[in-house]
PDB file of N, CA, C, O and CB in Angstrom:
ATOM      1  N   UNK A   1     -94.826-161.978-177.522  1.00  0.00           N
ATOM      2  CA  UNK A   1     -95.343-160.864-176.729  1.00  0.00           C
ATOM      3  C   UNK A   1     -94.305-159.761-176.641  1.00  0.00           C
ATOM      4  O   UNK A   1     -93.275-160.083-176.049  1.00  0.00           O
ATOM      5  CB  UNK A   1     -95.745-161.334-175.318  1.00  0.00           C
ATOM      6  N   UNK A   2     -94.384-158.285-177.206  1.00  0.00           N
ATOM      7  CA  UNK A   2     -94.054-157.184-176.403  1.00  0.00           C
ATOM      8  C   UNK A   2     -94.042-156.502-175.818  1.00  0.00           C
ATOM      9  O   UNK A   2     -94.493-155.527-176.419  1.00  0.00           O
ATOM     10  CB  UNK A   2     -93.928-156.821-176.386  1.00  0.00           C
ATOM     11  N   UNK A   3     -93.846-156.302-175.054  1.00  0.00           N
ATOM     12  CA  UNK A   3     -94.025-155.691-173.369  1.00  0.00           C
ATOM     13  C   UNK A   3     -94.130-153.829-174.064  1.00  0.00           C
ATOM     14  O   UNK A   3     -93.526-153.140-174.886  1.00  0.00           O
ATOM     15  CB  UNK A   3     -91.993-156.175-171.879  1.00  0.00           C
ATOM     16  N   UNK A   4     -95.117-153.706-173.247  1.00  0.00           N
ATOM     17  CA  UNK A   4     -95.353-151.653-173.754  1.00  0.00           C
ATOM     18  C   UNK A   4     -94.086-151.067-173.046  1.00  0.00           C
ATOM     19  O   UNK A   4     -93.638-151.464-171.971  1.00  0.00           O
ATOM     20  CB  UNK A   4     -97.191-150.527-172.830  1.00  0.00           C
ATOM     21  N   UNK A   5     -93.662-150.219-173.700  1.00  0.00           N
ATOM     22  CA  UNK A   5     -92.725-149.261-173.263  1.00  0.00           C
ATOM     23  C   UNK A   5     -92.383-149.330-171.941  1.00  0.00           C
ATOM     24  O   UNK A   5     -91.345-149.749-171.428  1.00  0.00           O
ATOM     25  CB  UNK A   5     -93.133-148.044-173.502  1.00  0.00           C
ATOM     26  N   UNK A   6     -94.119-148.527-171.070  1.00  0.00           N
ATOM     27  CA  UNK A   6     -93.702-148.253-169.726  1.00  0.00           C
ATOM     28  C   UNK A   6     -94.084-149.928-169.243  1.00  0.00           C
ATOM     29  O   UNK A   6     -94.327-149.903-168.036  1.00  0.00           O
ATOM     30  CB  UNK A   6     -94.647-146.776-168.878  1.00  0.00           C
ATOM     31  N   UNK A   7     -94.160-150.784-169.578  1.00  0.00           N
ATOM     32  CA  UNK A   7     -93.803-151.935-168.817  1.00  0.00           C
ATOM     33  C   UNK A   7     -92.374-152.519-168.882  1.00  0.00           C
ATOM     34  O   UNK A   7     -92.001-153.358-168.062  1.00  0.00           O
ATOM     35  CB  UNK A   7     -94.675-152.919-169.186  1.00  0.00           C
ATOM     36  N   UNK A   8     -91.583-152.056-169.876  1.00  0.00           N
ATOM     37  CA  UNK A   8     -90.219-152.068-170.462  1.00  0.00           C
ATOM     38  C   UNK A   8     -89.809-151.182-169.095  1.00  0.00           C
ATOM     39  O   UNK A   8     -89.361-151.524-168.000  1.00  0.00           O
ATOM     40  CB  UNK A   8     -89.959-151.328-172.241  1.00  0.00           C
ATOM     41  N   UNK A   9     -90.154-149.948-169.644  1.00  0.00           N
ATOM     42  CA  UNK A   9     -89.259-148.918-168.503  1.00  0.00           C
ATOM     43  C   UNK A   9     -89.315-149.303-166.877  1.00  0.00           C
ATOM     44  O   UNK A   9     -88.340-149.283-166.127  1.00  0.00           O
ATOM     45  CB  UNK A   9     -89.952-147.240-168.568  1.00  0.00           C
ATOM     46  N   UNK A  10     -90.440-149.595-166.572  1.00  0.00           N
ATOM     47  CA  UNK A  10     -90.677-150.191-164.796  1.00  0.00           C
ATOM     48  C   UNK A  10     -89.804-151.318-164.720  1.00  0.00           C
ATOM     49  O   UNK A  10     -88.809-151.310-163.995  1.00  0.00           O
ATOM     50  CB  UNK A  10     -92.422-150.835-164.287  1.00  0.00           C
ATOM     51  N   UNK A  11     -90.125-152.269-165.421  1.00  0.00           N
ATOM     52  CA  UNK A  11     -88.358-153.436-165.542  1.00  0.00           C
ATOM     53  C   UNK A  11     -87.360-152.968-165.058  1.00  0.00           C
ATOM     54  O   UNK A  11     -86.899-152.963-163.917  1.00  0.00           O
ATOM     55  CB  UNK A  11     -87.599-153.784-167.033  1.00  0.00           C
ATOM     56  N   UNK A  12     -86.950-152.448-166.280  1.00  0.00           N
ATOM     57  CA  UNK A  12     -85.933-151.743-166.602  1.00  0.00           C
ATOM     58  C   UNK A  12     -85.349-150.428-165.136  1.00  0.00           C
ATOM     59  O   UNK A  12     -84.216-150.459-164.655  1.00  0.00           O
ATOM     60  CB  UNK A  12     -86.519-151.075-168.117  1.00  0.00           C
ATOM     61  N   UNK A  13     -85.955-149.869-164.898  1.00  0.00           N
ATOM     62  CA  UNK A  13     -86.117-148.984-163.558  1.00  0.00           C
ATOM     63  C   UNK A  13     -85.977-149.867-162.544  1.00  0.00           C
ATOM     64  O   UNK A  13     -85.132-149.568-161.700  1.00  0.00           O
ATOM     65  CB  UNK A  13     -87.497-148.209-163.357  1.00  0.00           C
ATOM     66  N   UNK A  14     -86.592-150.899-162.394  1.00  0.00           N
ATOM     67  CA  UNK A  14     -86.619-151.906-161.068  1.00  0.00           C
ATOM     68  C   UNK A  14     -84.945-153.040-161.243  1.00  0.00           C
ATOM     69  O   UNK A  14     -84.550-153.590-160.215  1.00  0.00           O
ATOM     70  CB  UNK A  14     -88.519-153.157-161.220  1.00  0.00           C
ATOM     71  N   UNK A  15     -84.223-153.230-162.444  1.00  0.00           N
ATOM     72  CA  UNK A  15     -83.356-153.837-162.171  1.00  0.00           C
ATOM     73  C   UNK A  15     -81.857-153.224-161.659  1.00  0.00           C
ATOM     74  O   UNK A  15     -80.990-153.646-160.893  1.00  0.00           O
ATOM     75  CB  UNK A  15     -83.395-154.492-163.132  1.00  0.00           C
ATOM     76  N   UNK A  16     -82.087-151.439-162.872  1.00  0.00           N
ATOM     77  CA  UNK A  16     -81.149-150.714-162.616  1.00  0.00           C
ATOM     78  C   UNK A  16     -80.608-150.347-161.274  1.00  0.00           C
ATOM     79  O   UNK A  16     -79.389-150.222-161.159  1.00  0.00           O
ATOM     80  CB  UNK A  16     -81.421-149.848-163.169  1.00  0.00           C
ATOM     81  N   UNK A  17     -81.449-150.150-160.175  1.00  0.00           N
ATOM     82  CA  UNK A  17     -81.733-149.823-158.830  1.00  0.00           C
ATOM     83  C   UNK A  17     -80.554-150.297-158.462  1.00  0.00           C
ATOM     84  O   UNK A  17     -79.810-149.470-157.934  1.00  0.00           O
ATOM     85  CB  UNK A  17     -82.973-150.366-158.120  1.00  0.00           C
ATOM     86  N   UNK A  18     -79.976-151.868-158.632  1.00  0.00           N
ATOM     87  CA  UNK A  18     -78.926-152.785-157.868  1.00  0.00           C
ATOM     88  C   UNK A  18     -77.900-152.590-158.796  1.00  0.00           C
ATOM     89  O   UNK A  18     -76.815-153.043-158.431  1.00  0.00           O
ATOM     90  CB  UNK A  18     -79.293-154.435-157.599  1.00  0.00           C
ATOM     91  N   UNK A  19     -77.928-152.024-159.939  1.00  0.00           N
ATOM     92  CA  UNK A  19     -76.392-151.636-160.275  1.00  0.00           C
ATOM     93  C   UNK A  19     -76.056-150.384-160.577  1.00  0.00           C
ATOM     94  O   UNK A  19     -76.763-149.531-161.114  1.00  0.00           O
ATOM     95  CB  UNK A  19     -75.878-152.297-161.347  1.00  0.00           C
ATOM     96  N   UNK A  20     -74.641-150.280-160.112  1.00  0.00           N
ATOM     97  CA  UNK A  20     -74.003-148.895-160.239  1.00  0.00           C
ATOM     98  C   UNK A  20     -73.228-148.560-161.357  1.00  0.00           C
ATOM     99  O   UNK A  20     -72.022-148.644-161.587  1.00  0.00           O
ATOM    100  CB  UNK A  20     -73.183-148.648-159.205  1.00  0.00           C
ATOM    101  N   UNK A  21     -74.281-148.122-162.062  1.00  0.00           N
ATOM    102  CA  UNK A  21     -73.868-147.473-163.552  1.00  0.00           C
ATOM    103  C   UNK A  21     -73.985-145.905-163.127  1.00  0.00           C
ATOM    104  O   UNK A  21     -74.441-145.398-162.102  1.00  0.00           O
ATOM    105  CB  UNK A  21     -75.092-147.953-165.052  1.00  0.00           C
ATOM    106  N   UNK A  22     -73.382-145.295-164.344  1.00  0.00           N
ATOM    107  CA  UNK A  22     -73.085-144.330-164.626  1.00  0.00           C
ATOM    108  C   UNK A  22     -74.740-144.313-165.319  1.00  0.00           C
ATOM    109  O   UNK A  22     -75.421-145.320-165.515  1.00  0.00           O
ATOM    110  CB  UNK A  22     -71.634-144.184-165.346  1.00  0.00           C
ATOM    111  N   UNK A  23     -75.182-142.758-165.640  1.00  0.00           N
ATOM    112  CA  UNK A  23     -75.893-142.564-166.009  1.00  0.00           C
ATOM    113  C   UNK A  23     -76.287-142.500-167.828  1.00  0.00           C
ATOM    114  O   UNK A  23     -77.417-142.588-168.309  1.00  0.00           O
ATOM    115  CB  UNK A  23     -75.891-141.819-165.253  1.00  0.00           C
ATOM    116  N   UNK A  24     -74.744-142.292-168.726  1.00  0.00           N
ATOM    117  CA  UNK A  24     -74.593-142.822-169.580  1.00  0.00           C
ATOM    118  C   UNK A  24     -74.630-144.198-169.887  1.00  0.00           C
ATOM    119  O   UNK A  24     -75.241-144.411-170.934  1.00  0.00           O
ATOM    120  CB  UNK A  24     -73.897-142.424-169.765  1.00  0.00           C
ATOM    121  N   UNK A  25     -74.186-145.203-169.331  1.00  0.00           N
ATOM    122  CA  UNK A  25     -74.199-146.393-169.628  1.00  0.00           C
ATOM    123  C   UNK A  25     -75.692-146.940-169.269  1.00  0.00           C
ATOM    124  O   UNK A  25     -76.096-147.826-170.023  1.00  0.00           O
ATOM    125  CB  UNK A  25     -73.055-147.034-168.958  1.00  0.00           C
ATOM    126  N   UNK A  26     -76.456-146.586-168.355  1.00  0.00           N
ATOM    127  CA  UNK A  26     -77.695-146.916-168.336  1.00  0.00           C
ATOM    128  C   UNK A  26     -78.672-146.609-169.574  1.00  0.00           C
ATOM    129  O   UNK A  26     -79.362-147.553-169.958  1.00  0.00           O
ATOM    130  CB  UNK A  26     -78.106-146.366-167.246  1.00  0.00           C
ATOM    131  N   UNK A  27     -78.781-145.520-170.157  1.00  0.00           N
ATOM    132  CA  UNK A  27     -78.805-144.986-171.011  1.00  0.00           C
ATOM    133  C   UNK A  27     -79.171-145.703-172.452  1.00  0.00           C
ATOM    134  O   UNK A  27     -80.131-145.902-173.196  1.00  0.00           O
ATOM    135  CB  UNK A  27     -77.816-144.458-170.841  1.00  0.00           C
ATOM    136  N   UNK A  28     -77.677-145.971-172.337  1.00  0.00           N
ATOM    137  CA  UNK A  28     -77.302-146.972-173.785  1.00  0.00           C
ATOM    138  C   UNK A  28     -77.875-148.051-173.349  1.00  0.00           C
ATOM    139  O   UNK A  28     -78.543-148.478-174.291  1.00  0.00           O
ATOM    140  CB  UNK A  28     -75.614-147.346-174.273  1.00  0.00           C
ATOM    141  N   UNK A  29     -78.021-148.927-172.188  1.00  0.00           N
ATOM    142  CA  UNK A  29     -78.446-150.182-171.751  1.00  0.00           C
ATOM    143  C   UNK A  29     -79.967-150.177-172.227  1.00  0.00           C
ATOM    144  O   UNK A  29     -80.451-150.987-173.017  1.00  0.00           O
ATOM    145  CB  UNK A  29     -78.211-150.393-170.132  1.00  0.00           C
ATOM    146  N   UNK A  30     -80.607-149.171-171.637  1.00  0.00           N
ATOM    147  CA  UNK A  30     -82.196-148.752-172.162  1.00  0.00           C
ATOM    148  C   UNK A  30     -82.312-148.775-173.864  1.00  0.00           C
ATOM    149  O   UNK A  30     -82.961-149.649-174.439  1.00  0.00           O
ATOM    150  CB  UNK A  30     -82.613-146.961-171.590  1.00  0.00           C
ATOM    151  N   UNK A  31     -81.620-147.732-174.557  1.00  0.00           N
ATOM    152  CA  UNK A  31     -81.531-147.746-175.387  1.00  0.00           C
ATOM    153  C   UNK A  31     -82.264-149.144-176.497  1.00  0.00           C
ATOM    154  O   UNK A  31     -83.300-149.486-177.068  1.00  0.00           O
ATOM    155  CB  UNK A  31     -80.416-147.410-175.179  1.00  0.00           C
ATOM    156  N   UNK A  32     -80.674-149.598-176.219  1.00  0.00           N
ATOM    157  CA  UNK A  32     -80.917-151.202-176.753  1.00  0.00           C
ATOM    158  C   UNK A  32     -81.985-151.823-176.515  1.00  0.00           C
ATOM    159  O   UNK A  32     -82.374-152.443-177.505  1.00  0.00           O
ATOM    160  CB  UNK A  32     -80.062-152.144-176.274  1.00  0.00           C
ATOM    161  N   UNK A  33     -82.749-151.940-175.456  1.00  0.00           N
ATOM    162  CA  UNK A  33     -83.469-152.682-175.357  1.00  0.00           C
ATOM    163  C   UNK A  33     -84.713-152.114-176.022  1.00  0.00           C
ATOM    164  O   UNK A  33     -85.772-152.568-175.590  1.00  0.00           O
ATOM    165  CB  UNK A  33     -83.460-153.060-174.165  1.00  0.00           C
ATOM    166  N   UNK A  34     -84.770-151.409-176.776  1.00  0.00           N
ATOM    167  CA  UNK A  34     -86.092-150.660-177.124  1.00  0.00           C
ATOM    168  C   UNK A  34     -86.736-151.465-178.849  1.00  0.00           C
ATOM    169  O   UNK A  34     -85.979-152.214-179.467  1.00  0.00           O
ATOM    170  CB  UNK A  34     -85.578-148.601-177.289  1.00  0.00           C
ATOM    171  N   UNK A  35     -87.361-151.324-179.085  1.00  0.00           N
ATOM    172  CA  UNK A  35     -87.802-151.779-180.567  1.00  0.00           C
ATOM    173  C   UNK A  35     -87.665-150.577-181.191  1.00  0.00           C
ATOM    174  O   UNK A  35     -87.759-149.408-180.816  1.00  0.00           O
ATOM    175  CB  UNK A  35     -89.330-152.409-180.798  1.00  0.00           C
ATOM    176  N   UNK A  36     -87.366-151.241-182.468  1.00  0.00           N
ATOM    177  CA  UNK A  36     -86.975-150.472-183.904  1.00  0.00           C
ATOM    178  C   UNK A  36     -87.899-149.224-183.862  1.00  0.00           C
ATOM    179  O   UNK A  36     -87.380-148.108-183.870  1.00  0.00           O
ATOM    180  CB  UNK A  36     -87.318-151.474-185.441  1.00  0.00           C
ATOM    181  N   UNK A  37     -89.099-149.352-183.822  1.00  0.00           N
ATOM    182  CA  UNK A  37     -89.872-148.317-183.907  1.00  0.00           C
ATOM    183  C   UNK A  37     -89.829-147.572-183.634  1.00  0.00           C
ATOM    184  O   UNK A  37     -89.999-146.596-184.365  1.00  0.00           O
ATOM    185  CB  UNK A  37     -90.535-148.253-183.741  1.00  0.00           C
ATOM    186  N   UNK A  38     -89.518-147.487-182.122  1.00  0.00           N
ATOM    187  CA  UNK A  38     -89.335-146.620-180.786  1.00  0.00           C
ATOM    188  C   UNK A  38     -88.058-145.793-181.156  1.00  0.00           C
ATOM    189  O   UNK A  38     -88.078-144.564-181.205  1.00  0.00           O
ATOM    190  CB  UNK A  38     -89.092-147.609-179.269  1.00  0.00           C
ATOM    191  N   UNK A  39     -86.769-146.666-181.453  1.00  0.00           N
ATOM    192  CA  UNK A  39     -85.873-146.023-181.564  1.00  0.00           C
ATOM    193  C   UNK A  39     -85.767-144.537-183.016  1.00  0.00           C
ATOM    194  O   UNK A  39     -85.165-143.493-183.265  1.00  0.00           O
ATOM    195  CB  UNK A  39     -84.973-147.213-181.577  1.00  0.00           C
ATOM    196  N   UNK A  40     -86.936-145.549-183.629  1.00  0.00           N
ATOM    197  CA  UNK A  40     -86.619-144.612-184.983  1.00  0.00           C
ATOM    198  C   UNK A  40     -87.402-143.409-184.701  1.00  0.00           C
ATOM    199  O   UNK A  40     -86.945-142.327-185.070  1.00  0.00           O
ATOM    200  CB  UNK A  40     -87.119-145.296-186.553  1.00  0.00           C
ATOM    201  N   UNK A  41     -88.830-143.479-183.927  1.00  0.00           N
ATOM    202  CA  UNK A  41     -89.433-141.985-183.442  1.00  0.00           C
ATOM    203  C   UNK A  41     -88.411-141.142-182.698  1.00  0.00           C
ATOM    204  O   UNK A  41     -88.092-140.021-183.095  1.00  0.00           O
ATOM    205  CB  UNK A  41     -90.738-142.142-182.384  1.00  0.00           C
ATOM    206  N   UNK A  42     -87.929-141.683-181.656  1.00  0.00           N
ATOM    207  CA  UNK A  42     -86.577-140.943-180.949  1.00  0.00           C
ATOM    208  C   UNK A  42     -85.548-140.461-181.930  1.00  0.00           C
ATOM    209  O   UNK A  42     -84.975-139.379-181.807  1.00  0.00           O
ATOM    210  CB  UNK A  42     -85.743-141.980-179.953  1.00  0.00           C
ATOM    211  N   UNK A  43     -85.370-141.175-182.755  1.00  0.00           N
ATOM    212  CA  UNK A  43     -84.271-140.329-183.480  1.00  0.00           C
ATOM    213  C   UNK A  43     -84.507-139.133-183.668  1.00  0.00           C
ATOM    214  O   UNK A  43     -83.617-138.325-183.404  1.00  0.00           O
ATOM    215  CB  UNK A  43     -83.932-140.716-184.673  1.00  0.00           C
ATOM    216  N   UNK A  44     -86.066-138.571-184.296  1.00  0.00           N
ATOM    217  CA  UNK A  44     -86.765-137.705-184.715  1.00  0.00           C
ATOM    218  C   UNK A  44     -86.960-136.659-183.692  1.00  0.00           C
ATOM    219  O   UNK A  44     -87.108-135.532-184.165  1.00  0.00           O
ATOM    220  CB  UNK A  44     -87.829-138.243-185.177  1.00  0.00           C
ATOM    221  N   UNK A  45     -86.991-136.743-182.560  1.00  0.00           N
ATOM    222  CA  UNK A  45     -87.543-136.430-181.174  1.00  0.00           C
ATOM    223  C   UNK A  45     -86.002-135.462-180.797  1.00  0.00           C
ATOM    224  O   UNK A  45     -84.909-135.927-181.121  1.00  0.00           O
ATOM    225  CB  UNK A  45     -87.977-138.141-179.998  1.00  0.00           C
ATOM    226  N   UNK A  46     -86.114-134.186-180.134  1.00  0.00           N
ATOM    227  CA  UNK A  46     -84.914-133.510-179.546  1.00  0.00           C
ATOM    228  C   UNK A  46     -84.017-134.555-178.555  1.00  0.00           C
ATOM    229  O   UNK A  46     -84.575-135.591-178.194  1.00  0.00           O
ATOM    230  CB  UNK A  46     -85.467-132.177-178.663  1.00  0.00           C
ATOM    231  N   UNK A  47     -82.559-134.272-178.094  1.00  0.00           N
ATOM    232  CA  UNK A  47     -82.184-135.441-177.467  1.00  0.00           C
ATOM    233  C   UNK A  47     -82.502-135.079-176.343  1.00  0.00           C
ATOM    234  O   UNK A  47     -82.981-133.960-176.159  1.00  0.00           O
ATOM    235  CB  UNK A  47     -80.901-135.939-177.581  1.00  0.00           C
ATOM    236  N   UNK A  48     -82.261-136.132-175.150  1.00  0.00           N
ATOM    237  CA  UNK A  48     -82.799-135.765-173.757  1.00  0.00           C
ATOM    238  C   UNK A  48     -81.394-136.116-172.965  1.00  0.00           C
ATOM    239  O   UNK A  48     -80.533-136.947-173.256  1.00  0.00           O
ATOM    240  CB  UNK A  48     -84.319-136.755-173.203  1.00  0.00           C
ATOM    241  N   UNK A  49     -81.444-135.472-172.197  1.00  0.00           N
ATOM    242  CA  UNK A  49     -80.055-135.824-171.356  1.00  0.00           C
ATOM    243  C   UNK A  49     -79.963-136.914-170.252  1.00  0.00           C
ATOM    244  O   UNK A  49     -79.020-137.664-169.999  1.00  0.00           O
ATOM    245  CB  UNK A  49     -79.623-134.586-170.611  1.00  0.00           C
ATOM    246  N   UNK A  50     -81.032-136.825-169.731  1.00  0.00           N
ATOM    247  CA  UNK A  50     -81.041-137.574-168.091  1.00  0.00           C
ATOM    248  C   UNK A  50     -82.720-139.310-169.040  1.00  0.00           C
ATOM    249  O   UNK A  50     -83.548-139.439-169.942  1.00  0.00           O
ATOM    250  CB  UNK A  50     -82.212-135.451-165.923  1.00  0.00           C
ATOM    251  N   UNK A  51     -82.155-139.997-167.964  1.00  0.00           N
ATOM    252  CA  UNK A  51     -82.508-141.272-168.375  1.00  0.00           C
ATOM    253  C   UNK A  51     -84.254-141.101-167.751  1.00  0.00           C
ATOM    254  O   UNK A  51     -85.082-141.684-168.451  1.00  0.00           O
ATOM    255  CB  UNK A  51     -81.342-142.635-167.614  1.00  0.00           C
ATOM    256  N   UNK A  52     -84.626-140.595-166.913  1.00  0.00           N
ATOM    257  CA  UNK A  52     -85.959-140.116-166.551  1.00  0.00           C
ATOM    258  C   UNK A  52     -86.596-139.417-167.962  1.00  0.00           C
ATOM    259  O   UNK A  52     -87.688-139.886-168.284  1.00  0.00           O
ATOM    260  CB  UNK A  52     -85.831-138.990-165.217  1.00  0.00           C
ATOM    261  N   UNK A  53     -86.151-138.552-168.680  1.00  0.00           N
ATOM    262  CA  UNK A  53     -86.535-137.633-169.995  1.00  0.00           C
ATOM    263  C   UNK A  53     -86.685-138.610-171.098  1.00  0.00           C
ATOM    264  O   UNK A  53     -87.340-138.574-172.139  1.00  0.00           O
ATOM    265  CB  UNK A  53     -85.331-136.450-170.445  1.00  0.00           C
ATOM    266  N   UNK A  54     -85.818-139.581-170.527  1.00  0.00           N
ATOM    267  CA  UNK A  54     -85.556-140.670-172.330  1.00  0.00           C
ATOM    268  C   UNK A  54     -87.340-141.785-172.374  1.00  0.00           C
ATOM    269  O   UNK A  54     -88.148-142.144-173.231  1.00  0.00           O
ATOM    270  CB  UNK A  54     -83.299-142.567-172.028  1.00  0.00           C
ATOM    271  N   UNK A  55     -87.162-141.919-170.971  1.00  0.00           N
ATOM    272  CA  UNK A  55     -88.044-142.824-170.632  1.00  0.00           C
ATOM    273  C   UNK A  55     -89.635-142.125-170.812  1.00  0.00           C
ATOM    274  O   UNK A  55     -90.701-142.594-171.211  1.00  0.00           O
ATOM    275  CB  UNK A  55     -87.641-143.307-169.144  1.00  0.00           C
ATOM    276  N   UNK A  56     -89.383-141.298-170.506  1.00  0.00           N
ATOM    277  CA  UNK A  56     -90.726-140.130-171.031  1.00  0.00           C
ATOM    278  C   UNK A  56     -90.574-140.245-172.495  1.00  0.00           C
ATOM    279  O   UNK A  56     -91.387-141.085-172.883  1.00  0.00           O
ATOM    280  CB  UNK A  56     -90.540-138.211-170.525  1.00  0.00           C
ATOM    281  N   UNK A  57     -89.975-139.828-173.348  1.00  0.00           N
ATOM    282  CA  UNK A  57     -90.136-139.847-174.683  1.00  0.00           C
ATOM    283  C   UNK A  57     -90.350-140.899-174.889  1.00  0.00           C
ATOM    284  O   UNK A  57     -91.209-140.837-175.769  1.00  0.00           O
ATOM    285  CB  UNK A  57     -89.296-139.436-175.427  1.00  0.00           C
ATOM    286  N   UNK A  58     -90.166-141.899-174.689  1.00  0.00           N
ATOM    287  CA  UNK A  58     -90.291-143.296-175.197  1.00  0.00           C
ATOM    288  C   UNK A  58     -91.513-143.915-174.716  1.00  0.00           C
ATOM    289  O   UNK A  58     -91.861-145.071-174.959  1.00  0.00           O
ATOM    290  CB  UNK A  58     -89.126-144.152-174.797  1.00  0.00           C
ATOM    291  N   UNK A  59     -92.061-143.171-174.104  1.00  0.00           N
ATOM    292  CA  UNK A  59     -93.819-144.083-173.529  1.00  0.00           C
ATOM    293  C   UNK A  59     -94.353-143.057-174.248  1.00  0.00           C
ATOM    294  O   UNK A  59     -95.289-143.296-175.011  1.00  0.00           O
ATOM    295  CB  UNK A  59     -94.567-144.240-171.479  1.00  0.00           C
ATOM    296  N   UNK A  60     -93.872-141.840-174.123  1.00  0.00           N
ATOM    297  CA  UNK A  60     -94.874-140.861-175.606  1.00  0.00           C
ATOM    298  C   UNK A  60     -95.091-141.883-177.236  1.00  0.00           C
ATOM    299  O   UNK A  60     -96.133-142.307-177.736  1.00  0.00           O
ATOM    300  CB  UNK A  60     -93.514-138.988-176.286  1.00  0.00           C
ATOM    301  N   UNK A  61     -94.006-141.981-177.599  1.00  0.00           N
ATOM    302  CA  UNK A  61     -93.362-142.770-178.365  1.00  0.00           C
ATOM    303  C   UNK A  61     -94.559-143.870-178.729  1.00  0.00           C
ATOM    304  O   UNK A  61     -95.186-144.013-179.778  1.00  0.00           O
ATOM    305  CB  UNK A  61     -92.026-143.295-177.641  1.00  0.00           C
ATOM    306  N   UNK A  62     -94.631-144.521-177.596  1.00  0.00           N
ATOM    307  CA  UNK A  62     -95.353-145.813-177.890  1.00  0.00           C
ATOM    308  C   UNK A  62     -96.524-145.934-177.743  1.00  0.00           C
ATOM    309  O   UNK A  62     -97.129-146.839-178.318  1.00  0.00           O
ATOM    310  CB  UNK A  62     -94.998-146.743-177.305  1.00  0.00           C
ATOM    311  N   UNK A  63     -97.272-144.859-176.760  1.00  0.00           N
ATOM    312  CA  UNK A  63     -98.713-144.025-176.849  1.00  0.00           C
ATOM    313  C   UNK A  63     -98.895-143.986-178.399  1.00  0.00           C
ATOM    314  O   UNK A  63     -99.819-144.553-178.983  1.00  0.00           O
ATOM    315  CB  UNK A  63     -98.682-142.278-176.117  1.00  0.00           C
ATOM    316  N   UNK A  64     -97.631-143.047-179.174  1.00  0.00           N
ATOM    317  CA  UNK A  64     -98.274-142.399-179.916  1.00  0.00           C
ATOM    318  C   UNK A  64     -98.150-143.955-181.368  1.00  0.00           C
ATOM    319  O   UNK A  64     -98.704-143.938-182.467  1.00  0.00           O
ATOM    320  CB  UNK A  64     -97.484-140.593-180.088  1.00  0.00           C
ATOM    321  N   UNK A  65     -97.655-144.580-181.050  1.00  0.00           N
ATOM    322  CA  UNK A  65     -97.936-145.842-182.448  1.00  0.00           C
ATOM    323  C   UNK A  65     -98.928-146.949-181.868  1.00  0.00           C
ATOM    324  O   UNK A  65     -98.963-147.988-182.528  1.00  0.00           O
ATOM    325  CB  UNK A  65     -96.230-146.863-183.009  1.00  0.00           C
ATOM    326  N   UNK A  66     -99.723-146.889-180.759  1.00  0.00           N
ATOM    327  CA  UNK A  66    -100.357-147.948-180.312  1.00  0.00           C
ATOM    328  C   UNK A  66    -101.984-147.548-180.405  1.00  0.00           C
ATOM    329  O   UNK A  66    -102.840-148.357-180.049  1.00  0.00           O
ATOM    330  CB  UNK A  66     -99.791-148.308-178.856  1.00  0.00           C
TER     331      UNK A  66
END
């Protein structure tokens, strides 16, 4: 089973909450956890700065291959 994006991202959003990362390192933490696919549309995609923008592209992302 793979979990859709924004069921990835709500996780992902709900664990970050209890740790104090930097907003880069969250980032990269998200990152990783994403599938090949995802990552390779993002490559393509302008970059986004803030981890709210990434998470938007990336449920676009997975809208748009599902």
């Amino acid at each position: 089973f793979i979990p859709t994006a924004s069921t990835y991202a709500s996780e992902f959003g709900q664990l970050s909450c209890d740790m104090e990362w930097y907003e880069q390192a969250l980032l990269n933490k998200f990152h990783r956890g994403l599938r090949g696919s995802i990552k390779y549309l993002l490559s393509k995609a302008p970059k986004s700065a803030s981890l709210s923008q990434v998470i938007s592209q990336v449920i676009h992302c997975d809208n748009h291959l599902l």
